[in-house]
Residue, then its C-alpha position, 0 to 999 in steps of 0.5 A: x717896280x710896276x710888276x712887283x705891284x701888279x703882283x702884290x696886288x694880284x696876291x691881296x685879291x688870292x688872299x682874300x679870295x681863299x680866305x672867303x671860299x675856305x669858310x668852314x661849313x657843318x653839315x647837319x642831317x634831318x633823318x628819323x625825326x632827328x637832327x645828325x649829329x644833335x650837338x656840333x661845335x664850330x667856330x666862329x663864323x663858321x655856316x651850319x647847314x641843315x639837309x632835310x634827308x627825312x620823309x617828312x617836312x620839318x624845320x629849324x627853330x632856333x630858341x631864345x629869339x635868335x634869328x636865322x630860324x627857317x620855313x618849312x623845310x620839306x623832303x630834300x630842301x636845306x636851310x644854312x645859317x652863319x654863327x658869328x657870335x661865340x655861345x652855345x645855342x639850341x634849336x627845335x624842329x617847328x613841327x616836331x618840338x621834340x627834336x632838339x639840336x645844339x651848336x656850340x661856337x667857340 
């Protein structure tokens, strides 16, 4: 009885743990004065992580007040940000407002 134990609880802590390392993950890239891809749809829950890949400093601005907008993100620096509510939501680089990215959270 006590092995079936130690080897339930040892199957709760697996669980749990794959559950936290299998968080899905986008990757955005900051290239040419544009954000790669410029519209990703994720889950919820899921981690958008912007790489600074340019060569020039830009940033994440996220519009509406949503909070999770970044500081300056200069050459090679990245900036994540989970989304856990459902909804679409739009975001500018802080330094070039021209440059306009979209997530989509299902």
């Amino acid at each position: 009885m006590r092995r079936s134990a130690i080897l339930l609880v040892l199957g709760l802590v697996l669980a749990v743990l794959g559950s936290a390392f299998a968080q899905q993950v986008t990757v955005v890239d900051i290239r040419d004065f544009a954000f790669e891809p410029h519209e990703v749809k994720v889950t919820n829950g899921a981690t958008v992580r912007w790489v600074n890949r340019d060569s020039a400093p830009h940033s994440i601005a996220m519009e509406g007040g949503r909070p999770g907008s970044s500081g300056q993100l200069d050459p090679g620096k990245e900036h994540a940000l989970t989304f856990s509510d459902a909804g679409r939501f739009t975001y500018r680089c802080g330094v070039h407002p021209t440059m306009l990215g979209i997530i989509v959270v299902d």
